[in-house]
PDB file of N, CA, C, O and CB in Angstrom:
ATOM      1  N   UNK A   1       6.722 -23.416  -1.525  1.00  0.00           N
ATOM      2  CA  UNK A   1       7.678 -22.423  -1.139  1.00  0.00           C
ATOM      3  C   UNK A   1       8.909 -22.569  -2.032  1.00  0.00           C
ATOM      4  O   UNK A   1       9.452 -23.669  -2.130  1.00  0.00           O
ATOM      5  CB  UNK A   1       8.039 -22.556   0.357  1.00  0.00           C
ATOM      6  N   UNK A   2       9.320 -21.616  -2.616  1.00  0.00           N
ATOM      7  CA  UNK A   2      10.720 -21.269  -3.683  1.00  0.00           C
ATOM      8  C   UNK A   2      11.863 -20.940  -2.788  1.00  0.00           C
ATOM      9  O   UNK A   2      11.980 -19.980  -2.027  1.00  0.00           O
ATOM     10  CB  UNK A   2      10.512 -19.809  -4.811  1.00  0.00           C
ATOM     11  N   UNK A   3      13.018 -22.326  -3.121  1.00  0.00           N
ATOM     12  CA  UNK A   3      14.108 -21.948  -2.182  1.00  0.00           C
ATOM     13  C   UNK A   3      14.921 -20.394  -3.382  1.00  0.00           C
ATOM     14  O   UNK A   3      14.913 -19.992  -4.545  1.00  0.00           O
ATOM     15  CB  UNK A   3      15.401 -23.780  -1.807  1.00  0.00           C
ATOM     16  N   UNK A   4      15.525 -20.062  -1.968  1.00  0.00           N
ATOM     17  CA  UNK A   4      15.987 -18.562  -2.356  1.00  0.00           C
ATOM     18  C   UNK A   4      17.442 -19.339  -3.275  1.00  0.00           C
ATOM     19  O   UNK A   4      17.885 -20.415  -2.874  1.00  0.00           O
ATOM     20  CB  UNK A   4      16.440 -17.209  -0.599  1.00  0.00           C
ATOM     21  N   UNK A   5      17.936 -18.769  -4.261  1.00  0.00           N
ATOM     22  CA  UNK A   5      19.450 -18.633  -4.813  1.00  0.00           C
ATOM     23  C   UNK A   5      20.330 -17.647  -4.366  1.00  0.00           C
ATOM     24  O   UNK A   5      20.046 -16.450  -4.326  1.00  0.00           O
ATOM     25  CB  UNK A   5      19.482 -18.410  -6.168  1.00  0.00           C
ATOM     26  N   UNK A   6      21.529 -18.198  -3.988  1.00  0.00           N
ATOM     27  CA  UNK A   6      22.969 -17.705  -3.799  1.00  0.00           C
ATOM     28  C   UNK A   6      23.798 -17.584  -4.205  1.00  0.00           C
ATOM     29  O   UNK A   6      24.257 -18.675  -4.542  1.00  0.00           O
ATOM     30  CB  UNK A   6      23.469 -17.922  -3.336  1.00  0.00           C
ATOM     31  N   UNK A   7      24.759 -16.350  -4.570  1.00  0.00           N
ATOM     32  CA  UNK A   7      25.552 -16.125  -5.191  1.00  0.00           C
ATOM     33  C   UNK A   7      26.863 -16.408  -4.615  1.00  0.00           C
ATOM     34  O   UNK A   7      26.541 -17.131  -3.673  1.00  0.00           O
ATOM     35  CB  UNK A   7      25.321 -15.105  -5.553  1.00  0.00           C
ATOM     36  N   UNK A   8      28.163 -16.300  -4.573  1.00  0.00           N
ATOM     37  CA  UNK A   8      29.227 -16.116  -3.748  1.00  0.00           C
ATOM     38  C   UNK A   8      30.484 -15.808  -5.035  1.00  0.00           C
ATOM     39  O   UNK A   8      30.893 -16.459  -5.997  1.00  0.00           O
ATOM     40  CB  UNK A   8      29.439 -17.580  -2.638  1.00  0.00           C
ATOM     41  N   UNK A   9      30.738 -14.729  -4.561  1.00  0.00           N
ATOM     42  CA  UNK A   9      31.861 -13.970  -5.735  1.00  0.00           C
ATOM     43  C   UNK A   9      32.685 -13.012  -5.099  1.00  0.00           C
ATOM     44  O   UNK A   9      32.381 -11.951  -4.554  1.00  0.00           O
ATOM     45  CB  UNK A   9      31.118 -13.077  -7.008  1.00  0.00           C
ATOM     46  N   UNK A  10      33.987 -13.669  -5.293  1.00  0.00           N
ATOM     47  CA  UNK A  10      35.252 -13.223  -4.497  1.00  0.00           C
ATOM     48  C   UNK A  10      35.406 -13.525  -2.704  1.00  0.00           C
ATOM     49  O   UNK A  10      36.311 -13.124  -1.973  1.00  0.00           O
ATOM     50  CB  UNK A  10      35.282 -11.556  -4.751  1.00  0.00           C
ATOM     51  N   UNK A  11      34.273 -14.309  -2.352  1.00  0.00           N
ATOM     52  CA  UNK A  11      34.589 -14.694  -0.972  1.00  0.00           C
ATOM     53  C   UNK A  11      33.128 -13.764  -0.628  1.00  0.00           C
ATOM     54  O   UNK A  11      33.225 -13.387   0.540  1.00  0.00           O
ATOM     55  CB  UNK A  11      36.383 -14.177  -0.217  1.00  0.00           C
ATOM     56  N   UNK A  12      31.958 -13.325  -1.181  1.00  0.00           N
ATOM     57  CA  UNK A  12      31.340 -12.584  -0.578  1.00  0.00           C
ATOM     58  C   UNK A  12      29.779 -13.334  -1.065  1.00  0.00           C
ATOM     59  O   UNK A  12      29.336 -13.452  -2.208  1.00  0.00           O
ATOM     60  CB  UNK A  12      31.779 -11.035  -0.916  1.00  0.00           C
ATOM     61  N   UNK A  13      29.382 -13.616  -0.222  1.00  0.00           N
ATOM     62  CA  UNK A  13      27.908 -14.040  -0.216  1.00  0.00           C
ATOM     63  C   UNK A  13      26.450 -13.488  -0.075  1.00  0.00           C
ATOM     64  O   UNK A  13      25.925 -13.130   0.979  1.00  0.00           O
ATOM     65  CB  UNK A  13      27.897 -14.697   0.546  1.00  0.00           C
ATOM     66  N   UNK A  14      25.812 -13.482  -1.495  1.00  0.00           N
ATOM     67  CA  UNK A  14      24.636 -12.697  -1.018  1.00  0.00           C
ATOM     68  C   UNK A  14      23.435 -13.258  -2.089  1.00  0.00           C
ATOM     69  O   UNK A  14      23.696 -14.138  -2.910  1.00  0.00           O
ATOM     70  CB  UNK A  14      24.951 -10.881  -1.103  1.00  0.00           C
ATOM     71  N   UNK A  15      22.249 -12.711  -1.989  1.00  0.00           N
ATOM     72  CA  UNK A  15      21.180 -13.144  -2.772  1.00  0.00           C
ATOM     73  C   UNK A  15      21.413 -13.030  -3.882  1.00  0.00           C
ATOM     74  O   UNK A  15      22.231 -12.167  -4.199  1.00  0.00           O
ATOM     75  CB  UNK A  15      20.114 -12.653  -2.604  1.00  0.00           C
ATOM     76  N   UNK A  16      20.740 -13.915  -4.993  1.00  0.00           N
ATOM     77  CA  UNK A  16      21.178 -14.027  -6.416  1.00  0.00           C
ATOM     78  C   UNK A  16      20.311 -13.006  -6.843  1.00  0.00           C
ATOM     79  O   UNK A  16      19.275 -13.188  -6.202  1.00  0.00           O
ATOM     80  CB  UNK A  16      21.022 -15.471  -7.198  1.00  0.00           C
ATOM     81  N   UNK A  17      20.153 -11.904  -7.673  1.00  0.00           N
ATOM     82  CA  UNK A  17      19.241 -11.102  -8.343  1.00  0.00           C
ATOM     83  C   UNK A  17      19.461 -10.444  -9.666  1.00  0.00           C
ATOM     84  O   UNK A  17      20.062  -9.385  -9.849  1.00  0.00           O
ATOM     85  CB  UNK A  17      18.965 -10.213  -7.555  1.00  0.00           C
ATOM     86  N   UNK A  18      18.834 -11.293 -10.667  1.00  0.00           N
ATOM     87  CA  UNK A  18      19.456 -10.577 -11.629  1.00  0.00           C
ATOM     88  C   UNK A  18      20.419 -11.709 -12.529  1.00  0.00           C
ATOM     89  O   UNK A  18      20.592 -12.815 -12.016  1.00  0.00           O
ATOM     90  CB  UNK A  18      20.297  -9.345 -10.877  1.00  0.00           C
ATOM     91  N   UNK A  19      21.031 -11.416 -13.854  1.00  0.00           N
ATOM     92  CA  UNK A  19      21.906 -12.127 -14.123  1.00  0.00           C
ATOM     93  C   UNK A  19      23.296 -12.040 -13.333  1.00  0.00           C
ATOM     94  O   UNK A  19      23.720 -11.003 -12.823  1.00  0.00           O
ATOM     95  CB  UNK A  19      21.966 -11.956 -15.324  1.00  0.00           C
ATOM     96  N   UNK A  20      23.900 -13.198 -13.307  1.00  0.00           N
ATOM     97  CA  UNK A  20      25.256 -13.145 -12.291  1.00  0.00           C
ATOM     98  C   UNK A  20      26.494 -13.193 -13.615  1.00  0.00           C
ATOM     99  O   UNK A  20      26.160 -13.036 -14.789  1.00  0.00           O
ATOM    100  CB  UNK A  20      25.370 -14.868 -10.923  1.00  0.00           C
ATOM    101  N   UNK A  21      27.762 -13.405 -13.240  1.00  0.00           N
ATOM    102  CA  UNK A  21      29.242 -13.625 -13.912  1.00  0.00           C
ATOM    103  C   UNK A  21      29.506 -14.522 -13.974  1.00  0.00           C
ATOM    104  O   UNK A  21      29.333 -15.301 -13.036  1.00  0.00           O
ATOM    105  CB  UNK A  21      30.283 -13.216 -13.521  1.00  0.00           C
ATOM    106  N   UNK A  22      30.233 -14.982 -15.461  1.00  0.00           N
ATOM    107  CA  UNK A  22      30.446 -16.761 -15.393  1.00  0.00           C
ATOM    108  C   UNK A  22      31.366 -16.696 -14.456  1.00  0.00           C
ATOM    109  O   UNK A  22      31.836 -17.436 -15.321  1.00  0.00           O
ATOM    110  CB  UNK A  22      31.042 -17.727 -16.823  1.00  0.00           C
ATOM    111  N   UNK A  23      31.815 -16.629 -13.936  1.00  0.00           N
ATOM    112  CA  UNK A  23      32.852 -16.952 -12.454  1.00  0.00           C
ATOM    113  C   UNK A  23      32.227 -16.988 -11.235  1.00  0.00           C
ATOM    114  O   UNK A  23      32.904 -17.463 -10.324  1.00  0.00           O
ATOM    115  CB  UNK A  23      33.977 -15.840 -12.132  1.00  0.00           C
ATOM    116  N   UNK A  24      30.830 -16.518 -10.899  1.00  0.00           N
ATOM    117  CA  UNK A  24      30.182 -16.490  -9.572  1.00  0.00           C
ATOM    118  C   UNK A  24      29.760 -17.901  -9.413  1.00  0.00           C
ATOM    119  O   UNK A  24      29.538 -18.455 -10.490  1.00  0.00           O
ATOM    120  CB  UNK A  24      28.947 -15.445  -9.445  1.00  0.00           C
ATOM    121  N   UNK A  25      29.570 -18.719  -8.230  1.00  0.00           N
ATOM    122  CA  UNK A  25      29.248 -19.499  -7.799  1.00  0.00           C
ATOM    123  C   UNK A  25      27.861 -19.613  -7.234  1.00  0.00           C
ATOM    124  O   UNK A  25      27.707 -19.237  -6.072  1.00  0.00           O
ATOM    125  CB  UNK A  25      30.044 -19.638  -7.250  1.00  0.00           C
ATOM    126  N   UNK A  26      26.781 -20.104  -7.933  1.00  0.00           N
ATOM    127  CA  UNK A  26      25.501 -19.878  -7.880  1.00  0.00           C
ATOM    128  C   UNK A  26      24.722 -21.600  -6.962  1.00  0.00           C
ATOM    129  O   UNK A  26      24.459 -22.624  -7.593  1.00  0.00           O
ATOM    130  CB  UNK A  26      25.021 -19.478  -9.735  1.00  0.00           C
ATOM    131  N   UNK A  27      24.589 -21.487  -5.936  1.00  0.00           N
ATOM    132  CA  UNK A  27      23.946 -22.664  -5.222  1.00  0.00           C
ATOM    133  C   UNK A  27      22.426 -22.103  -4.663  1.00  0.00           C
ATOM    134  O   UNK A  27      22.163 -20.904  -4.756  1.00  0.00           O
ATOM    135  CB  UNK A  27      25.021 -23.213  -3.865  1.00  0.00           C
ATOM    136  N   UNK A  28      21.520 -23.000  -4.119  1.00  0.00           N
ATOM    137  CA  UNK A  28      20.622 -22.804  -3.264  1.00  0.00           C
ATOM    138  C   UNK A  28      20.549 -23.729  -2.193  1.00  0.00           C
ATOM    139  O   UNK A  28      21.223 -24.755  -2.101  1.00  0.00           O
ATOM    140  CB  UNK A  28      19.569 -22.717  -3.849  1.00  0.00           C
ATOM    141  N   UNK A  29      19.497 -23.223  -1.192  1.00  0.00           N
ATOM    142  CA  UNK A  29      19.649 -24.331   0.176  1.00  0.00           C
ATOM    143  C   UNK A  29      18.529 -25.439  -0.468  1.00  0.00           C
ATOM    144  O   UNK A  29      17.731 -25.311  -1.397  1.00  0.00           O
ATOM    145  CB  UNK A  29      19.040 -23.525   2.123  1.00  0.00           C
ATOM    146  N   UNK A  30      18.784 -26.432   0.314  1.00  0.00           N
ATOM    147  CA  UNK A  30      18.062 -27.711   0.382  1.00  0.00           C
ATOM    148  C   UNK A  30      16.697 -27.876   0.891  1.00  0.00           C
ATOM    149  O   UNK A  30      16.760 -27.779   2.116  1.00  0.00           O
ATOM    150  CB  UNK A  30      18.763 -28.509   1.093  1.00  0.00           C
ATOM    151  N   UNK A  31      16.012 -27.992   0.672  1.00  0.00           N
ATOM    152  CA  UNK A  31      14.696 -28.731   1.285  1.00  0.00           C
ATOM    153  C   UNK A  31      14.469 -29.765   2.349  1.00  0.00           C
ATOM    154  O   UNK A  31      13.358 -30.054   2.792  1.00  0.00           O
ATOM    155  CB  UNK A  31      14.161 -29.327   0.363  1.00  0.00           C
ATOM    156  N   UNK A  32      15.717 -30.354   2.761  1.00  0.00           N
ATOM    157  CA  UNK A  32      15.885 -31.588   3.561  1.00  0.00           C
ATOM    158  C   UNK A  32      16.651 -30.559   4.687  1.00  0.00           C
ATOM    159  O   UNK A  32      17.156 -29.436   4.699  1.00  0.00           O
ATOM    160  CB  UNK A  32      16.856 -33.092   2.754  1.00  0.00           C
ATOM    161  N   UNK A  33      16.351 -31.923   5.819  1.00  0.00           N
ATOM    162  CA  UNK A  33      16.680 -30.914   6.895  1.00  0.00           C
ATOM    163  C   UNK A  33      18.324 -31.531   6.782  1.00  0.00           C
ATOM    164  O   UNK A  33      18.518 -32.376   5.908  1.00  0.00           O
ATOM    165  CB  UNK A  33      15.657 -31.059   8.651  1.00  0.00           C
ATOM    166  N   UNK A  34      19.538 -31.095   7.693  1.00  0.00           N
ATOM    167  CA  UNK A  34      20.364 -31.905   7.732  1.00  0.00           C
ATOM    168  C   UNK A  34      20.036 -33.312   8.151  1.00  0.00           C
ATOM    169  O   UNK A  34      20.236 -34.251   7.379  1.00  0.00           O
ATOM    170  CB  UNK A  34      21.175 -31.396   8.360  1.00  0.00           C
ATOM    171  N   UNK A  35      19.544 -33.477   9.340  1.00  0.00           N
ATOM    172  CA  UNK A  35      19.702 -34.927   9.496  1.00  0.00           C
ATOM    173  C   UNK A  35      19.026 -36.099   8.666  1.00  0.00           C
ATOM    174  O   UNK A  35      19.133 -37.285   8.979  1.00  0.00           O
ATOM    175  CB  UNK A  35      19.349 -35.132  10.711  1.00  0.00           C
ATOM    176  N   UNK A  36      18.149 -35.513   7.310  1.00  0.00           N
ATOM    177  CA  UNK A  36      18.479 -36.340   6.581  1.00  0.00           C
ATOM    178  C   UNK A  36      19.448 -36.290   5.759  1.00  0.00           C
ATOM    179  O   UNK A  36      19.720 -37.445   5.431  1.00  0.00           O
ATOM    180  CB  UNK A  36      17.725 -36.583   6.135  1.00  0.00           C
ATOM    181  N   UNK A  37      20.209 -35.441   5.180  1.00  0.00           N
ATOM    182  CA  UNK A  37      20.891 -35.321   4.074  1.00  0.00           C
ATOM    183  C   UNK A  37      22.298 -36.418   5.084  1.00  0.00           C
ATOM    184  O   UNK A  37      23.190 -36.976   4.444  1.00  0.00           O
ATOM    185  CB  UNK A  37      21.153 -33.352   3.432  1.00  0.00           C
ATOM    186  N   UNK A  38      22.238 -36.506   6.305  1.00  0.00           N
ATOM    187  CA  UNK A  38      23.549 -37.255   6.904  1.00  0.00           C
ATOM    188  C   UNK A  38      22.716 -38.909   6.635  1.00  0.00           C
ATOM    189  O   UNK A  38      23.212 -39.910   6.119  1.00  0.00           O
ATOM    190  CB  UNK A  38      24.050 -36.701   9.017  1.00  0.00           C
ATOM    191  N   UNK A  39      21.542 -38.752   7.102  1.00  0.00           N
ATOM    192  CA  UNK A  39      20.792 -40.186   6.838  1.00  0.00           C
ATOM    193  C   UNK A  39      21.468 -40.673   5.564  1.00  0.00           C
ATOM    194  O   UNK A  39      22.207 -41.647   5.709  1.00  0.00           O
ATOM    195  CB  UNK A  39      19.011 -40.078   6.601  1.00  0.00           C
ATOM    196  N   UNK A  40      21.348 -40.189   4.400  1.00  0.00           N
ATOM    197  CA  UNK A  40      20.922 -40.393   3.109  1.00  0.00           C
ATOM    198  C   UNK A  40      22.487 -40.534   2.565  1.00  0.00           C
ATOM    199  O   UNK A  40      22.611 -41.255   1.575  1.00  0.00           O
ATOM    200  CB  UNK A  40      19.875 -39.120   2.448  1.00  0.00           C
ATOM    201  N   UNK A  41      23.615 -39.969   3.063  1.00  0.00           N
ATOM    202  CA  UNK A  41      24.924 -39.605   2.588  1.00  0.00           C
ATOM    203  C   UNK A  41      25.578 -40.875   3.524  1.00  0.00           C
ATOM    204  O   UNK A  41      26.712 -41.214   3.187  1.00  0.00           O
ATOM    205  CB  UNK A  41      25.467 -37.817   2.920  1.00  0.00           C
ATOM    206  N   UNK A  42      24.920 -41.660   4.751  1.00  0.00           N
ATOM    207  CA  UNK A  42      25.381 -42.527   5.312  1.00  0.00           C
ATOM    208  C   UNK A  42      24.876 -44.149   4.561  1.00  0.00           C
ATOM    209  O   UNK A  42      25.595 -45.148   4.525  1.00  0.00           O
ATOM    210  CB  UNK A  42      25.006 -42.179   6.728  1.00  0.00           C
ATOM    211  N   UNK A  43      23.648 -44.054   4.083  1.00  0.00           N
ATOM    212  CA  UNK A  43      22.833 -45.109   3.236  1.00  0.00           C
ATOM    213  C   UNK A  43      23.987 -45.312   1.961  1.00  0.00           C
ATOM    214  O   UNK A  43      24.762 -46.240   1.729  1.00  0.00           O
ATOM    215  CB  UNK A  43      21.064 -44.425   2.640  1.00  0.00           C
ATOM    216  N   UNK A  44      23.791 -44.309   1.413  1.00  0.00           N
ATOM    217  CA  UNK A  44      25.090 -44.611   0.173  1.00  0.00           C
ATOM    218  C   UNK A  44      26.140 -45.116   1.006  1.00  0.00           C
ATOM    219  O   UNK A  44      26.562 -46.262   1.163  1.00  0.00           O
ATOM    220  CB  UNK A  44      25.771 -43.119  -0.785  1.00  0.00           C
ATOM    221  N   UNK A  45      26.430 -44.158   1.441  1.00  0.00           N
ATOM    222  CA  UNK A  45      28.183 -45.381   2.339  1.00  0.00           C
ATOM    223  C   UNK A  45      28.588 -46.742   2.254  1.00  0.00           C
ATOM    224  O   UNK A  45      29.526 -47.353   1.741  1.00  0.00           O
ATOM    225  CB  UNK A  45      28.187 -45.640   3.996  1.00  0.00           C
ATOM    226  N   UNK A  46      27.356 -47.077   3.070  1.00  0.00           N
ATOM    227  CA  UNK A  46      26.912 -48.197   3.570  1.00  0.00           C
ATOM    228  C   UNK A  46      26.866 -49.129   2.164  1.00  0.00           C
ATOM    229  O   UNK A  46      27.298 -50.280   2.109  1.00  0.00           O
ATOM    230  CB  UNK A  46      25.495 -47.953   4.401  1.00  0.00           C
ATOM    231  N   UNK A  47      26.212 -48.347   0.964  1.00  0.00           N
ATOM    232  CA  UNK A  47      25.794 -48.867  -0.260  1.00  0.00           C
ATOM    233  C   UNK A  47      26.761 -49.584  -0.753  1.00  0.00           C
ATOM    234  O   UNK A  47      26.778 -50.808  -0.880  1.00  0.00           O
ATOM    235  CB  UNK A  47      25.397 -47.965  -1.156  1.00  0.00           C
ATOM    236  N   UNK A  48      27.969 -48.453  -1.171  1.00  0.00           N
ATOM    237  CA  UNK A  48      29.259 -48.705  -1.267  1.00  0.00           C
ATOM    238  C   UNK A  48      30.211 -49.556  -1.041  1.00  0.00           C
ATOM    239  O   UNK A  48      31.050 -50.136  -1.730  1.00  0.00           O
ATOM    240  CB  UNK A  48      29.558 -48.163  -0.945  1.00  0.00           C
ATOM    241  N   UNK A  49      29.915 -49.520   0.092  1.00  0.00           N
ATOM    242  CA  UNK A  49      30.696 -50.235   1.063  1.00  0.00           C
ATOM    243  C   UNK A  49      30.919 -52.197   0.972  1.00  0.00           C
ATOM    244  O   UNK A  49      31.863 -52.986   0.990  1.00  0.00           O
ATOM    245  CB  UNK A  49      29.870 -49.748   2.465  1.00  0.00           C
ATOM    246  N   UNK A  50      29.140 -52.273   0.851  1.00  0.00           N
ATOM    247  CA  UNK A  50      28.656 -53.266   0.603  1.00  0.00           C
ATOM    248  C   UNK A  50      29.470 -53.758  -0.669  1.00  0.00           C
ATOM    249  O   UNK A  50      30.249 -54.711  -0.652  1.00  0.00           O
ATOM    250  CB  UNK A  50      27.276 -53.088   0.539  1.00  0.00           C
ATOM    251  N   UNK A  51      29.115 -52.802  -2.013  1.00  0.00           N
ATOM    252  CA  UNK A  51      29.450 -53.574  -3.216  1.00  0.00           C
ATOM    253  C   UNK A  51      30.436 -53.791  -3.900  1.00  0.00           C
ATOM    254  O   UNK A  51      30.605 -54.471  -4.912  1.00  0.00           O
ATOM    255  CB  UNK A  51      28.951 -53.338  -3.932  1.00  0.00           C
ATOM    256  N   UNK A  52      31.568 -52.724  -2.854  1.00  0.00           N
ATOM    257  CA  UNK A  52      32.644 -53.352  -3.151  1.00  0.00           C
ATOM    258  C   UNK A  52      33.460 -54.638  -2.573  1.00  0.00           C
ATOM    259  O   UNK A  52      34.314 -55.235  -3.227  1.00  0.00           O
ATOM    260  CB  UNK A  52      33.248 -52.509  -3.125  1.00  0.00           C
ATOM    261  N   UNK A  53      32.901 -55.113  -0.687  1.00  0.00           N
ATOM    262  CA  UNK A  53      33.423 -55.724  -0.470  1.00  0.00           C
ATOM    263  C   UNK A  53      32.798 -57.370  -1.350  1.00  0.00           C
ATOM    264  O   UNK A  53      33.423 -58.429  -1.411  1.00  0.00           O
ATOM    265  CB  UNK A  53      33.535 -55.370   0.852  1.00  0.00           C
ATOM    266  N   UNK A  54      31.431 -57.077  -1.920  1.00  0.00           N
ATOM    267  CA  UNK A  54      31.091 -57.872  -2.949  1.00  0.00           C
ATOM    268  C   UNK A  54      31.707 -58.394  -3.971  1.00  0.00           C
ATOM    269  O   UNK A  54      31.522 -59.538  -4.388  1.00  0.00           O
ATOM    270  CB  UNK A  54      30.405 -57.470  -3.371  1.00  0.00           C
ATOM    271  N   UNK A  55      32.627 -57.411  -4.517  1.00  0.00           N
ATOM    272  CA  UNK A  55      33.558 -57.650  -5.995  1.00  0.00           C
ATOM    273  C   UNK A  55      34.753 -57.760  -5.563  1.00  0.00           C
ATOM    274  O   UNK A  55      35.611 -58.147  -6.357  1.00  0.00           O
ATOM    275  CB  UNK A  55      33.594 -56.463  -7.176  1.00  0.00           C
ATOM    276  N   UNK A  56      35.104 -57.460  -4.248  1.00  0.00           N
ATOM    277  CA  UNK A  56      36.528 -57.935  -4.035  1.00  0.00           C
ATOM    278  C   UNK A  56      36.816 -59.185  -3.682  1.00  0.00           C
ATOM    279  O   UNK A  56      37.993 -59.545  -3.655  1.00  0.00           O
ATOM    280  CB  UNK A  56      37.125 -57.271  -3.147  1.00  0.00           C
ATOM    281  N   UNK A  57      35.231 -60.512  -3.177  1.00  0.00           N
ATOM    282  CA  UNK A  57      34.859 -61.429  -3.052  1.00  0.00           C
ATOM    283  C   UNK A  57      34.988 -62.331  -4.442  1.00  0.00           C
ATOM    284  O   UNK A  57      35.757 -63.262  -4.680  1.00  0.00           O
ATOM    285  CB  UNK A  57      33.768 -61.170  -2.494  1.00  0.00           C
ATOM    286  N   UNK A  58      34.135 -61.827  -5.135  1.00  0.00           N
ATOM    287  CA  UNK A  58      33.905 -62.199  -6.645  1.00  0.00           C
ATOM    288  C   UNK A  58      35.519 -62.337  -7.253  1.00  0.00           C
ATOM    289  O   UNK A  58      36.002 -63.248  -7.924  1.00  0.00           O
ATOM    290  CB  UNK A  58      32.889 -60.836  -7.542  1.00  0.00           C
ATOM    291  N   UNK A  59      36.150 -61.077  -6.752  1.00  0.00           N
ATOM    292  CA  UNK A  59      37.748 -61.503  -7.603  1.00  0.00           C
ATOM    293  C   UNK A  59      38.772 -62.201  -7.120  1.00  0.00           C
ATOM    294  O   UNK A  59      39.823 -62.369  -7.739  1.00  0.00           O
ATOM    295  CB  UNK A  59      38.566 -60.411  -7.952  1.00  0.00           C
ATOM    296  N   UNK A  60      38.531 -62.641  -6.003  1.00  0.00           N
ATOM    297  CA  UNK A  60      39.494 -63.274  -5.391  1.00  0.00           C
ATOM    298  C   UNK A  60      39.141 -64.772  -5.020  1.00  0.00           C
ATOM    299  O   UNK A  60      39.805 -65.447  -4.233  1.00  0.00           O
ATOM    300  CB  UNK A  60      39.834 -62.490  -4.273  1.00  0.00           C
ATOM    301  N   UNK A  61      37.759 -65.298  -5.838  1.00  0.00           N
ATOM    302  CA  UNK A  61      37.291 -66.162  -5.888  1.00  0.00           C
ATOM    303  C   UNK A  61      38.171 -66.544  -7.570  1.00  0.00           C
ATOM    304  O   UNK A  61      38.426 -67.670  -7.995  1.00  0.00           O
ATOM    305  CB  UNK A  61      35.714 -65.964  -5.554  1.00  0.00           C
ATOM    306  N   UNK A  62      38.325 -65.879  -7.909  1.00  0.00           N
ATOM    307  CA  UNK A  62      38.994 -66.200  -9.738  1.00  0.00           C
ATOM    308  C   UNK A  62      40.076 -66.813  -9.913  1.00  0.00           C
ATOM    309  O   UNK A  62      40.495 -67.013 -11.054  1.00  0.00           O
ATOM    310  CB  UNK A  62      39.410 -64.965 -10.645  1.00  0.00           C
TER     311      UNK A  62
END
C-alpha cells in the first residue's frame, strides 16, 4: 500500500497532485501506528539520556 503525499501551502492542506511550489510543504503519513512512533521517540530518550549521564561521569572523573 502507497502512503498518500501532502501538500500544505498558505495554511491550507490537501493532496499532493502534480508538481507543487518551492515554498509548499510536502510530507506524508507514517506507516507506524502512533504508539510506536511514542515507543521509539521514548527509546532514544532514554538513549540519550543514558550517554550523556555517561560522559558527564567520564569528565568529572578527569
Amino acid at each position: 500500500m502507497a502512503s498518500k503525499v501532502y501538500v500544505s501551502l498558505n495554511g491550507v492542506v490537501s493532496e499532493a497532485v502534480g508538481a507543487q511550489p518551492k515554498d509548499a510543504l510536502l510530507f506524508a503519513s507514517s506507516n507506524k501506528s502512533s504508539a510506536q512512533v511514542i515507543r521509539e521517540q521514548r527509546a532514544a530518550r532514554q538513549k540519550n539520556s543514558q550517554l550523556i549521564k555517561e560522559r558527564l561521569e567520564m569528565a568529572f572523573k578527569r
